[in-house]
TORPA-367001 format. One record per residue (C-alpha): x, y, z; residue in three letters. Coordinates in Angstrom, 2 decimals. Layout:
BEGIN
<site><east>X</east><north>Y</north><up>Z</up><residuo>ala</residuo></site>
...
***
This chain:
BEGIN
<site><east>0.91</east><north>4.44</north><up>-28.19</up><residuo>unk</residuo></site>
<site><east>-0.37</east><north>1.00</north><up>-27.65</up><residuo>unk</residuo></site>
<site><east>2.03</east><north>-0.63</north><up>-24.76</up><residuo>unk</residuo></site>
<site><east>2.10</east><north>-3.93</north><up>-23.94</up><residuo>unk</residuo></site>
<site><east>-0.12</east><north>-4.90</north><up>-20.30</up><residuo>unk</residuo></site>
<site><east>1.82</east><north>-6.84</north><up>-18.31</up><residuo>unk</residuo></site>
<site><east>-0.56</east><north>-8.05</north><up>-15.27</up><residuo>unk</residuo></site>
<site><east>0.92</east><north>-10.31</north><up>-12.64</up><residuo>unk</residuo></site>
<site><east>-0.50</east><north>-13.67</north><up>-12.91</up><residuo>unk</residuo></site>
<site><east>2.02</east><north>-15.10</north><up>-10.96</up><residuo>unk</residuo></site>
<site><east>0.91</east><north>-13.29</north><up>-8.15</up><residuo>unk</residuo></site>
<site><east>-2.08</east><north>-15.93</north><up>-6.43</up><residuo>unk</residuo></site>
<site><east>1.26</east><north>-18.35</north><up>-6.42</up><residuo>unk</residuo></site>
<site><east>3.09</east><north>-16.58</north><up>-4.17</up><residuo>unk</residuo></site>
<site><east>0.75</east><north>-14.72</north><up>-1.61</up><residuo>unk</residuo></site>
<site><east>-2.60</east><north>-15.98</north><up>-2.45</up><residuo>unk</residuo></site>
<site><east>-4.27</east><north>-12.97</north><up>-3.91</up><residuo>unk</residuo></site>
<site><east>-4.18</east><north>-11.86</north><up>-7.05</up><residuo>unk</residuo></site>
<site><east>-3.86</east><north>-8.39</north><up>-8.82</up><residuo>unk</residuo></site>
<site><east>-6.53</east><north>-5.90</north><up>-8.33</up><residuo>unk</residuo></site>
<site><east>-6.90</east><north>-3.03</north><up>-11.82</up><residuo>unk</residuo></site>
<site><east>-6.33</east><north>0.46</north><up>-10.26</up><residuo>unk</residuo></site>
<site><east>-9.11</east><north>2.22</north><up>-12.42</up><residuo>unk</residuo></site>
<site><east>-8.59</east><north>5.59</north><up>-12.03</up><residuo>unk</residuo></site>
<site><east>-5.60</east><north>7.12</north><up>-14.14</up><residuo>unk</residuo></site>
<site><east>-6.19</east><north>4.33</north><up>-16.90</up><residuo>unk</residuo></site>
<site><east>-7.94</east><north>4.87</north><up>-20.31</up><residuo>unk</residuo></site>
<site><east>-11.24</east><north>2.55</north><up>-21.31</up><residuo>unk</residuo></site>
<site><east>-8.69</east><north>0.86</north><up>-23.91</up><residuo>unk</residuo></site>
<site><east>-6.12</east><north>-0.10</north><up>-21.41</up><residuo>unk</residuo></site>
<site><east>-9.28</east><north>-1.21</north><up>-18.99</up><residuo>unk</residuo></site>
<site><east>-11.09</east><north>-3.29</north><up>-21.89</up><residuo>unk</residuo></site>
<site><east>-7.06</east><north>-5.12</north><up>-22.70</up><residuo>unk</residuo></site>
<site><east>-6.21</east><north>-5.59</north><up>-18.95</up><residuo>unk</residuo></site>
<site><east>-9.98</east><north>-6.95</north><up>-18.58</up><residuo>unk</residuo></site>
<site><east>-9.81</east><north>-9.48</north><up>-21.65</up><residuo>unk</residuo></site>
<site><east>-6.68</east><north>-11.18</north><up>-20.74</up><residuo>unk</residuo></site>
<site><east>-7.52</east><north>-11.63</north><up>-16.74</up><residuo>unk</residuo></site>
<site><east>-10.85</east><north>-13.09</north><up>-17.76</up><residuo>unk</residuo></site>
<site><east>-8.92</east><north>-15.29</north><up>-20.87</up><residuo>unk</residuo></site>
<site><east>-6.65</east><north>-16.40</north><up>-17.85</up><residuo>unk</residuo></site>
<site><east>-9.37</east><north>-17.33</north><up>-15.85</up><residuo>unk</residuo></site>
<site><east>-9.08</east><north>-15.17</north><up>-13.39</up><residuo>unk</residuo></site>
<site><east>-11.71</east><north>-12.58</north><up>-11.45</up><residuo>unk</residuo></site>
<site><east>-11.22</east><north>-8.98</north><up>-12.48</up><residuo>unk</residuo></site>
<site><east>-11.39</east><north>-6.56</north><up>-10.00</up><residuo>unk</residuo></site>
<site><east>-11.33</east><north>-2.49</north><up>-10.28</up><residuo>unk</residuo></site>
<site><east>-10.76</east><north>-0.22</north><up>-8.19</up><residuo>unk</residuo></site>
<site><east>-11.33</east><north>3.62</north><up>-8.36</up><residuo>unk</residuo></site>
<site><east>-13.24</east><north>3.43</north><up>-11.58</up><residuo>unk</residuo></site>
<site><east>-16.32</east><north>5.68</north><up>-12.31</up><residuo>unk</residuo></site>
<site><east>-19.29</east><north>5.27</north><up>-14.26</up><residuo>unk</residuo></site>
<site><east>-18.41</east><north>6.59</north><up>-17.53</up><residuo>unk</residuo></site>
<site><east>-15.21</east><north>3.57</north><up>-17.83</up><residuo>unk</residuo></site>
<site><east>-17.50</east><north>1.17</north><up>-16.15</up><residuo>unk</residuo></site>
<site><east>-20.64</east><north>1.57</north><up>-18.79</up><residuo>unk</residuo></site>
<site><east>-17.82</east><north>0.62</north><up>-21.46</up><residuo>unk</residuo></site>
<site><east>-16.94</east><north>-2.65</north><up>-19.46</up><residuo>unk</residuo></site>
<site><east>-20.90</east><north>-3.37</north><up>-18.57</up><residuo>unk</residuo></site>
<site><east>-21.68</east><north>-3.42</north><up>-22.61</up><residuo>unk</residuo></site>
<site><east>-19.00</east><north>-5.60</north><up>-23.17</up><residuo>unk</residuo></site>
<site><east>-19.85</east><north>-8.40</north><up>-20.35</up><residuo>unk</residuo></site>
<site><east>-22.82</east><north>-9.41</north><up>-19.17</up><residuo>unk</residuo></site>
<site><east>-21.21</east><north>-10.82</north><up>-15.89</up><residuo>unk</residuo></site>
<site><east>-20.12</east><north>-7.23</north><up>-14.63</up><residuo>unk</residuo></site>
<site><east>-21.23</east><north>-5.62</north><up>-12.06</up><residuo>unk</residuo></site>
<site><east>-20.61</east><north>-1.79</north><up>-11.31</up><residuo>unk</residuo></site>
<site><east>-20.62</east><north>-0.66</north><up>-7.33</up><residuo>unk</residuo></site>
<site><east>-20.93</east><north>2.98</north><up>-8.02</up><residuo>unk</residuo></site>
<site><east>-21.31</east><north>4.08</north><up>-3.70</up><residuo>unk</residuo></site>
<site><east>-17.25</east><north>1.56</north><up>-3.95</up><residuo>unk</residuo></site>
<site><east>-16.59</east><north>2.76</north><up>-7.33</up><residuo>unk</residuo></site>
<site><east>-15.65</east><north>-0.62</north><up>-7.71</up><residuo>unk</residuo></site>
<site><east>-16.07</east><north>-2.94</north><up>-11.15</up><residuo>unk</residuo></site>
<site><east>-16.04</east><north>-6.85</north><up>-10.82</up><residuo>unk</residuo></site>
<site><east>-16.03</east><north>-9.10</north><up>-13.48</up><residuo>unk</residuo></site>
<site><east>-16.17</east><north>-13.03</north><up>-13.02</up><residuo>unk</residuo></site>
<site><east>-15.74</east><north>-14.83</north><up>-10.45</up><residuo>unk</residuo></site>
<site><east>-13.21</east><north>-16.15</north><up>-8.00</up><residuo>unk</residuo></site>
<site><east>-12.72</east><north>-19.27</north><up>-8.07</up><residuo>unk</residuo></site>
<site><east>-10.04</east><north>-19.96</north><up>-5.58</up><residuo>unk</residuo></site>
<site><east>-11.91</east><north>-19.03</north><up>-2.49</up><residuo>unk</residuo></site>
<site><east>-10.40</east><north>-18.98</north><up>1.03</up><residuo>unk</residuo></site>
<site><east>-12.01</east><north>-21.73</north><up>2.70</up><residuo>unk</residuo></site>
<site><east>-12.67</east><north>-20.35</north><up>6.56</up><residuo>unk</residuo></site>
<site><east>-14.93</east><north>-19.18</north><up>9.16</up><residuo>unk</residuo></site>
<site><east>-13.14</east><north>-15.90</north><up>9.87</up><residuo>unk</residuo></site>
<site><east>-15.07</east><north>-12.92</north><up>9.97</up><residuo>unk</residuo></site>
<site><east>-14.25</east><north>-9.90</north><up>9.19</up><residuo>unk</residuo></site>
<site><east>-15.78</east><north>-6.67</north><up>10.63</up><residuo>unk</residuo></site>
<site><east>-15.77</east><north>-3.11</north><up>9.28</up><residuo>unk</residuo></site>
<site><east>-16.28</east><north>-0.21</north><up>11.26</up><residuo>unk</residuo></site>
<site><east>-16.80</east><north>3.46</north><up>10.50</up><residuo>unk</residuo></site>
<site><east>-16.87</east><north>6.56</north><up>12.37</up><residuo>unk</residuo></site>
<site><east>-19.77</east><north>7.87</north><up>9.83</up><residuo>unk</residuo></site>
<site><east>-21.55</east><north>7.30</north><up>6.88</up><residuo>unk</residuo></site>
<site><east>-19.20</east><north>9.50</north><up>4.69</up><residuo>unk</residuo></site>
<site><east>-16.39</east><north>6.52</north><up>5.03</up><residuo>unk</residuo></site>
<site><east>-18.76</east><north>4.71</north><up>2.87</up><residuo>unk</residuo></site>
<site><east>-16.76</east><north>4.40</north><up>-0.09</up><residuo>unk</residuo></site>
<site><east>-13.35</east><north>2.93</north><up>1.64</up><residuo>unk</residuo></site>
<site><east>-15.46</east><north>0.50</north><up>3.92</up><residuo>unk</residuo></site>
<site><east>-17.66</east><north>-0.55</north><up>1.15</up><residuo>unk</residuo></site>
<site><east>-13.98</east><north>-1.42</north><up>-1.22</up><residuo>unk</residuo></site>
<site><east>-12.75</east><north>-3.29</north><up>1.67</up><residuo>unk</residuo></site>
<site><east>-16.30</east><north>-5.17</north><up>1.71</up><residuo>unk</residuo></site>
<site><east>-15.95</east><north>-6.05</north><up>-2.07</up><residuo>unk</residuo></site>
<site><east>-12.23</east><north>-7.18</north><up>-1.86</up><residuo>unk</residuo></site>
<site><east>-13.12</east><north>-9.60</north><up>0.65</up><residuo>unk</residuo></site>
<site><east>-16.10</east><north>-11.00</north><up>-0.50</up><residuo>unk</residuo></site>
<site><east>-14.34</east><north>-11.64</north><up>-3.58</up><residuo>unk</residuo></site>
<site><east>-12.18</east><north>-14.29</north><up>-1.50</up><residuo>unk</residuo></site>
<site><east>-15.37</east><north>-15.30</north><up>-0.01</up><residuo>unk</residuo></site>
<site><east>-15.02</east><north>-14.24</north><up>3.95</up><residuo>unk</residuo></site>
<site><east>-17.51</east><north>-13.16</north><up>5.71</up><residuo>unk</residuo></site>
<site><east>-17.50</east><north>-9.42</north><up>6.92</up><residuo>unk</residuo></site>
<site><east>-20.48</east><north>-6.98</north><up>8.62</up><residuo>unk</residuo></site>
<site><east>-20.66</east><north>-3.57</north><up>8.67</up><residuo>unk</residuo></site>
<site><east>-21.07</east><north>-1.37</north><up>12.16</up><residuo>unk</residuo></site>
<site><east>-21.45</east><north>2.17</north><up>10.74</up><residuo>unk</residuo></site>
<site><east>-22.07</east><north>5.53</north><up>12.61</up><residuo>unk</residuo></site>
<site><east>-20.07</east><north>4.11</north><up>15.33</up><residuo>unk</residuo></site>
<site><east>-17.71</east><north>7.24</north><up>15.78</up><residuo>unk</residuo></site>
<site><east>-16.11</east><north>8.66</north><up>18.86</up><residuo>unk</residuo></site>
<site><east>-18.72</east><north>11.66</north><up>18.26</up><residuo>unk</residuo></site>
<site><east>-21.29</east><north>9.42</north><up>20.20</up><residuo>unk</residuo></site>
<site><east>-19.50</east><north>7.02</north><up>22.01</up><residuo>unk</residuo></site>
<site><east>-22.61</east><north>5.53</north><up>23.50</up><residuo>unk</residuo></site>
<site><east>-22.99</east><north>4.14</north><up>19.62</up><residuo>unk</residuo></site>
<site><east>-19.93</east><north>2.46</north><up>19.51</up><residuo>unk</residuo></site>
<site><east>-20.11</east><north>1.33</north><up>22.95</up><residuo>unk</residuo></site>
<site><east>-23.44</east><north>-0.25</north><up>22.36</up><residuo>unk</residuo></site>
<site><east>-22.25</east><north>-2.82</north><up>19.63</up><residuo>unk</residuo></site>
<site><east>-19.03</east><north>-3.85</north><up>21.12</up><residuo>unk</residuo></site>
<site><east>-20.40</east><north>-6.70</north><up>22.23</up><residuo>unk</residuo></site>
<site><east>-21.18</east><north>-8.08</north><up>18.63</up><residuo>unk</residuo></site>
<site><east>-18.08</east><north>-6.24</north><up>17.04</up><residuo>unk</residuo></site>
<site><east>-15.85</east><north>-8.91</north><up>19.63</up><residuo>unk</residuo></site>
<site><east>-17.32</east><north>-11.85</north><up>17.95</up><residuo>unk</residuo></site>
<site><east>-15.27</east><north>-10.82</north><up>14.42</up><residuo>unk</residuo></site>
<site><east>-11.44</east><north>-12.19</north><up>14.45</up><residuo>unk</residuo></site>
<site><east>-9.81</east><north>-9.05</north><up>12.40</up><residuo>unk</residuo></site>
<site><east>-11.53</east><north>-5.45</north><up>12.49</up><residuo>unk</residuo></site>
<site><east>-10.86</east><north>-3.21</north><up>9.96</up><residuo>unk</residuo></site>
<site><east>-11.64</east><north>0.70</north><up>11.11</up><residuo>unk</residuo></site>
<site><east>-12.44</east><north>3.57</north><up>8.70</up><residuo>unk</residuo></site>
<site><east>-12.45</east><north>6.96</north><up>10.40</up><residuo>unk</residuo></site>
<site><east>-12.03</east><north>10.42</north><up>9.03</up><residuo>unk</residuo></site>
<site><east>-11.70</east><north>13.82</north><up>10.85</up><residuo>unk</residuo></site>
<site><east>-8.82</east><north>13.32</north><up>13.83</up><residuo>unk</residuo></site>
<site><east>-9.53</east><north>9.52</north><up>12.97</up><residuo>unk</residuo></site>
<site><east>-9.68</east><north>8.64</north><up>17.16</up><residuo>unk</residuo></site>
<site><east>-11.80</east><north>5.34</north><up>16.68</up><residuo>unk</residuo></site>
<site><east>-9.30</east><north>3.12</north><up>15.62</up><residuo>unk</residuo></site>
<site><east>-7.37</east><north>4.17</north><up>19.08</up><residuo>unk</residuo></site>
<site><east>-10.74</east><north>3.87</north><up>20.81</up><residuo>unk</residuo></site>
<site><east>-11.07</east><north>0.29</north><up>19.31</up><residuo>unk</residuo></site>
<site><east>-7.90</east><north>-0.37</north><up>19.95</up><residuo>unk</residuo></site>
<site><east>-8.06</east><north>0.37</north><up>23.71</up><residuo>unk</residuo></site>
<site><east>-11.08</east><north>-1.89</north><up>24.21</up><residuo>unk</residuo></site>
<site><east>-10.97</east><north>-5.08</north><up>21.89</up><residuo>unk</residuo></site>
<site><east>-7.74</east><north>-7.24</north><up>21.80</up><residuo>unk</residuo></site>
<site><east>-8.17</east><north>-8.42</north><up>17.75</up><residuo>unk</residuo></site>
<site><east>-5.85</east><north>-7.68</north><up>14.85</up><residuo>unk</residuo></site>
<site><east>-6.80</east><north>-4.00</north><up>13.88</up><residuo>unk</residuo></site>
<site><east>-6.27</east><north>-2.04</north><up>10.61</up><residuo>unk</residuo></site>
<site><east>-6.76</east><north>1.36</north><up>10.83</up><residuo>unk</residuo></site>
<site><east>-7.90</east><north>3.50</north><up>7.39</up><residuo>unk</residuo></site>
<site><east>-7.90</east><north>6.98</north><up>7.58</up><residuo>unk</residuo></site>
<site><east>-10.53</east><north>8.92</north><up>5.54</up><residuo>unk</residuo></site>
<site><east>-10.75</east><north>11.36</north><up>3.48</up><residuo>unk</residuo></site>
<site><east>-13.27</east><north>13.72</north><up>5.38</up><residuo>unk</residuo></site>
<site><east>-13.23</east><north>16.30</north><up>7.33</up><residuo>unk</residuo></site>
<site><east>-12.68</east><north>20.29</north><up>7.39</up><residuo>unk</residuo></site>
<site><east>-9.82</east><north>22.37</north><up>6.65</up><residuo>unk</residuo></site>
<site><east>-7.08</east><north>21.00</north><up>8.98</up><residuo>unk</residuo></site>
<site><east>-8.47</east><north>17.71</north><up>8.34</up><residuo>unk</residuo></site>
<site><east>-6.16</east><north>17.74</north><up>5.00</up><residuo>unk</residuo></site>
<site><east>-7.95</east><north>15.25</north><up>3.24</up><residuo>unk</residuo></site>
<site><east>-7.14</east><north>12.41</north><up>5.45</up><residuo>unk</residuo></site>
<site><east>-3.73</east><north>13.93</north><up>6.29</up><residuo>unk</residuo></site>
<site><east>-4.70</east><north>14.15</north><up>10.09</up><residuo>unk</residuo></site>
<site><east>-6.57</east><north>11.44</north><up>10.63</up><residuo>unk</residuo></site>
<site><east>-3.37</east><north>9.11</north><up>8.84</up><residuo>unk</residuo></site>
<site><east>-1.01</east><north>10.92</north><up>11.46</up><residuo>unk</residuo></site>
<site><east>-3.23</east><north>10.13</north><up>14.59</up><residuo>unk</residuo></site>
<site><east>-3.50</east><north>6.46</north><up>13.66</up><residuo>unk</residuo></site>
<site><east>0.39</east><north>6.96</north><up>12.85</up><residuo>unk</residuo></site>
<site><east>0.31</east><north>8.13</north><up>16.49</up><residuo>unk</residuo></site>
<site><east>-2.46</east><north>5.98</north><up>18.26</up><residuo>unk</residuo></site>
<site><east>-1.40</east><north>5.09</north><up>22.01</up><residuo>unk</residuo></site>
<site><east>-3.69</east><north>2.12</north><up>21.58</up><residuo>unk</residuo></site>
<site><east>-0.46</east><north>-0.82</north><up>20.63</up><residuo>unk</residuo></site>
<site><east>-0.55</east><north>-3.13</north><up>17.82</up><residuo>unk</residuo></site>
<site><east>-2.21</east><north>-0.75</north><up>15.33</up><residuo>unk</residuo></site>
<site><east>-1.73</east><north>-1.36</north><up>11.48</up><residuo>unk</residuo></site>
<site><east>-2.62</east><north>1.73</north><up>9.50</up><residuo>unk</residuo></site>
<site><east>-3.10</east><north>1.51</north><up>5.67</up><residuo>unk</residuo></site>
<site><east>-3.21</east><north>4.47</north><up>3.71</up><residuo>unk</residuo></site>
<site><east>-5.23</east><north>7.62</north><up>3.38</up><residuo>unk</residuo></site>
<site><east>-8.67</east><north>5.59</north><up>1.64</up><residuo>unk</residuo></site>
<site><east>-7.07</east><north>2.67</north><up>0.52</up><residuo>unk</residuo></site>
<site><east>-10.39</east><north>0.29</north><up>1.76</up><residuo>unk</residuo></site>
<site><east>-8.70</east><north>-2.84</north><up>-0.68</up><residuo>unk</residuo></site>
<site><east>-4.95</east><north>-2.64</north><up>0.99</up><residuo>unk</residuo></site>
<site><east>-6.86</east><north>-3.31</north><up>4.38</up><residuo>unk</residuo></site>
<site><east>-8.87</east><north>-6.08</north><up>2.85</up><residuo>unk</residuo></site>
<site><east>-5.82</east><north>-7.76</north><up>1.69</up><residuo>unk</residuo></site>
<site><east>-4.06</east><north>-7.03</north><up>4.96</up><residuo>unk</residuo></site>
<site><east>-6.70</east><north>-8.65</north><up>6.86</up><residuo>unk</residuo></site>
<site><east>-6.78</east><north>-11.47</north><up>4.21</up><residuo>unk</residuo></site>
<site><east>-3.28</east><north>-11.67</north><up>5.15</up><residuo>unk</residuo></site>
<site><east>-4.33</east><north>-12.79</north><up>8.92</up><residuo>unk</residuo></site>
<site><east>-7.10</east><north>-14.88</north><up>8.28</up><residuo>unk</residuo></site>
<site><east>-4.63</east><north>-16.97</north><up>6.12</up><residuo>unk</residuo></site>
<site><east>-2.41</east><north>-16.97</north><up>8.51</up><residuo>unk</residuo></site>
<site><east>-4.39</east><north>-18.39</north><up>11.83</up><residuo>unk</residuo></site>
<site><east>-7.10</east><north>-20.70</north><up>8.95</up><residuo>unk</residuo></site>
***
């Protein structure tokens, strides 16, 4: 059955972003149709959650695509409607595993052209690390923290630095972990105030909530 695509164009006119392509649960068909008529409305295509077997299709079709296999992200064009500031963005991470989310919330915003930097291995495991870059992590104006396990460092953050903070629980951890489950509840939970928590992964709904800031105080 070949339905109709219906992808909201109108959507840069009233927020300022436009529609990112959830990649996983859609065919190579529907991914090659939503692709054609972004790009025809001159618009950047962006994918999320797509994997390297739907992304080859999309690579041999346009020579301006690039594949992030570590974000599972696709991009295809350009934006060209950038944000014009000098708000920076940084993304921390309790560990390397939250590579993925923190590396989709890095692509979402470059796409809009701000400026982020990564602090990685930073967790509450070895709070020495973290404490040893919180100098340089107060220089960003929105922080964006990926943690997995009981997902503490986002409270931790919290607690010590007074910027806009969107928590992102993981994905990773043992048994009781629940796949992010725990981690989503203790941000849920934090005692640090002012928290925003996203969803269990979802590295581009922080982007855009921190997009949301920057275009607020630019």
């Amino acid at each position: 059955m070949n339905l109709d695509i219906r992808f909201d164009f109108d959507r840069r006119k009233r927020i300022g972003l436009v529609e990112a392509i959830w990649g996983a649960d859609k065919s190579v068909d529907q991914l090659k149709r939503i692709s054609k008529k972004v790009l025809n409305n001159n618009e950047v295509v962006f994918i999320t959650r797509i994997n390297r077997v739907k992304a080859n299709y999309l690579l041999d079709l346009y020579d301006d695509a690039r594949f992030y296999e570590a974000a599972n992200c696709l991009i295809i064009g350009e934006n060209q409607n950038k944000i014009d500031t000098n708000k920076k963005v940084a993304i921390i991470s309790g560990g390397s595993s939250d590579l993925p989310v923190t590396l989709e919330a890095q692509l979402a915003l470059e796409i809009y052209g701000v400026y982020c930097q990564f602090f990685i291995d930073v967790g509450v495991a070895g709070l020495h690390r973290l404490m040893s870059q919180l100098e340089e992590i107060n220089k960003y104006d929105v922080l964006i923290v990926c943690a997995g396990m009981e997902g503490a460092l986002a409270t931790v953050v919290g607690g010590l630095l007074a910027q806009p903070i969107i928590a992102v629980p993981v994905s990773v951890g043992y048994g009781v972990s629940k796949d992010g489950e725990t981690a989503l509840n203790s941000m849920l939970s934090s005692c640090s105030p002012g928290i925003s928590v996203m969803n269990i992964d979802n590295g581009y709904g922080a982007a855009m909530a921190a997009l949301r800031i920057i275009k607020s105080i630019t």
